[in-house]
KEKE-3310 file (N, C-alpha, C; in steps of 0.2 Angstrom, whole numbers, plus 5000, padded with zeros to 4 digits):
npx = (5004:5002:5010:5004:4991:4990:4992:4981:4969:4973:4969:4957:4953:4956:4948:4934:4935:4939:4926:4918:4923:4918:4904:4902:4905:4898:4886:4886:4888:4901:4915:4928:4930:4922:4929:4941:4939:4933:4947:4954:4945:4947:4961:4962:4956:4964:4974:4972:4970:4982:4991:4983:4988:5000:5002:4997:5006:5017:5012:5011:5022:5028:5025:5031:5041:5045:5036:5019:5010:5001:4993:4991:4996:4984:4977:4982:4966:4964:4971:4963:4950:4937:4936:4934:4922:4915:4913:4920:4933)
npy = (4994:5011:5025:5038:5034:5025:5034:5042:5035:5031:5045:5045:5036:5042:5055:5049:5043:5053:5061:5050:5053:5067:5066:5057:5066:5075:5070:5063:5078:5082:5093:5092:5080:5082:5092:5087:5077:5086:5090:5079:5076:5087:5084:5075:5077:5087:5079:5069:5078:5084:5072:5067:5078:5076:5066:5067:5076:5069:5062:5069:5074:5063:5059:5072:5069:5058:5050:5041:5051:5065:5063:5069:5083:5102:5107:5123:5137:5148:5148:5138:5142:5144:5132:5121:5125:5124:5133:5145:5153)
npz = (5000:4996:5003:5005:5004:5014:5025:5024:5026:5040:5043:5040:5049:5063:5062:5062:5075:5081:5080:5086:5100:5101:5100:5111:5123:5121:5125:5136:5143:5144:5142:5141:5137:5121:5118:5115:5105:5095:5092:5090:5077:5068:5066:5060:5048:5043:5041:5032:5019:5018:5016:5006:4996:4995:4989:4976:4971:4971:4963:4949:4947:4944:4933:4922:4924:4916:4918:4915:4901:4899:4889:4871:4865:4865:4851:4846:4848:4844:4830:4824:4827:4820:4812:4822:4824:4813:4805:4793:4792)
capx = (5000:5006:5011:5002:4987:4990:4991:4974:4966:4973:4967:4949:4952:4958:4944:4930:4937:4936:4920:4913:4923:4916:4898:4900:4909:4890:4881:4889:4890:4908:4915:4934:4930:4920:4936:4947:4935:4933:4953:4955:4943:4952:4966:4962:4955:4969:4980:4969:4971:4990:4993:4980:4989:5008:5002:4994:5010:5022:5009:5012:5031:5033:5022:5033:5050:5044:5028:5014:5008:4993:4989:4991:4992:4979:4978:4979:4960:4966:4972:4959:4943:4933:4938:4931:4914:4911:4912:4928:4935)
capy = (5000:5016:5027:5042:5032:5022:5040:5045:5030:5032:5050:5044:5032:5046:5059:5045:5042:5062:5062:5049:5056:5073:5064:5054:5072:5081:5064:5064:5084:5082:5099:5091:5074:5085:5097:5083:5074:5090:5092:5074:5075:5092:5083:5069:5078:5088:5073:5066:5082:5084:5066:5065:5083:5074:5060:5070:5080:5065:5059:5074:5075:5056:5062:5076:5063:5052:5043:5043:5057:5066:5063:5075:5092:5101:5112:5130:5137:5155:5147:5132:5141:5141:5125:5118:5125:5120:5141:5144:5164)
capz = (5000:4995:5009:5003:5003:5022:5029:5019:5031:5046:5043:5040:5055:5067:5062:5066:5081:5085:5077:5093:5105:5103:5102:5118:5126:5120:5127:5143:5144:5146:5139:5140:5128:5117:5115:5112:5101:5091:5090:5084:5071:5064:5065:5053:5040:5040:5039:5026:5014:5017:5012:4998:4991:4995:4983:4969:4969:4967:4953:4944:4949:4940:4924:4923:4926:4909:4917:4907:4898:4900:4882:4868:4866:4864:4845:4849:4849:4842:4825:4818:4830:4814:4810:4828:4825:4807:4802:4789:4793)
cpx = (5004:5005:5006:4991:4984:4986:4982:4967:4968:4970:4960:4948:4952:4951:4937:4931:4935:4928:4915:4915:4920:4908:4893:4901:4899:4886:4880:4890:4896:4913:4925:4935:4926:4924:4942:4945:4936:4940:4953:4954:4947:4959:4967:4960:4959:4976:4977:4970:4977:4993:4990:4984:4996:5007:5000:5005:5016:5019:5011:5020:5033:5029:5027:5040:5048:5040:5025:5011:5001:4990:4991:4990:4988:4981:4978:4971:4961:4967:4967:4951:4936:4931:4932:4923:4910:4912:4920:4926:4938)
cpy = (5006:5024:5033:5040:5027:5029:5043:5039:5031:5040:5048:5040:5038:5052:5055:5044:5048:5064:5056:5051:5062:5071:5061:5062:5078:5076:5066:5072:5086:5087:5096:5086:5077:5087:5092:5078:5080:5091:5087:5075:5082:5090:5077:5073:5083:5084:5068:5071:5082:5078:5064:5071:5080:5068:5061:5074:5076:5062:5062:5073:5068:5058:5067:5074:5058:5047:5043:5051:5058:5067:5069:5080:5094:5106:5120:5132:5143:5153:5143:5136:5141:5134:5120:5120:5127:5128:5142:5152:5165)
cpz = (5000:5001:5011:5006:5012:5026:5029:5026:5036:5049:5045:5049:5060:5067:5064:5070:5087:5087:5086:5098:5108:5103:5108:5123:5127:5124:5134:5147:5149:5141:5137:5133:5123:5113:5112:5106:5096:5087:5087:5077:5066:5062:5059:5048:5037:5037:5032:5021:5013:5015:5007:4995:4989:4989:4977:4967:4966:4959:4949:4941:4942:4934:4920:4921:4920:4910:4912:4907:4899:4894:4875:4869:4861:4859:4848:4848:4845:4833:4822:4824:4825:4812:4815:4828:4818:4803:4798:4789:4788)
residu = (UNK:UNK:UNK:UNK:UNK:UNK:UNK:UNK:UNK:UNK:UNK:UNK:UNK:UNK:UNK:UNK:UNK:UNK:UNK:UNK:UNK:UNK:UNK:UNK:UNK:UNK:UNK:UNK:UNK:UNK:UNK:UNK:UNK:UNK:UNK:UNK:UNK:UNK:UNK:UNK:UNK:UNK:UNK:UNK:UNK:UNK:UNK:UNK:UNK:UNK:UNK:UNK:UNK:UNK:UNK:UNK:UNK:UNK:UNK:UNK:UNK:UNK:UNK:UNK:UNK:UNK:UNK:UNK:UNK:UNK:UNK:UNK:UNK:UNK:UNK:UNK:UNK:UNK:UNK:UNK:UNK:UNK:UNK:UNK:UNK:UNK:UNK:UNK:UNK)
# end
């Protein structure tokens, strides 16, 4: 599993975690477990953005290094735009 991808999970896990903390915390009208429930789950979902954005960035990076291409380039739109919508200039 790729690391990027672990993290991304342990993220989801971590803010579910938050998520019943802060539920039992409002249950129980426990202002401390709520607070920490609260923090957890801010904390996963920022661990899950930071490690899904670290793993877009390598993807790019290796496309970038002779992966795969993201297809053809695309025709300029200023030189053939007649052409694309059937009208001859």
């Amino acid at each position: 599993m790729l690391n990027s991808t672990k993290q991304e999970l342990e993220g989801k896990l971590r803010e579910t975690k938050g998520s019943a903390k802060q539920e039992l915390g409002e249950a129980t009208n426990d202002p401390q477990l709520e607070s920490e429930g609260r923090t957890e789950k801010v904390a996963g979902i920022v661990q899950k953005k930071v490690r899904g954005a670290a793993g877009m960035r390598r993807s790019i990076f290796k496309r970038s290094r002779g992966g795969p291409s993201l297809g053809p380039a695309r025709p300029s739109t200023v030189s053939n735009r007649g052409e694309r919508f059937g009208a001859k200039l």
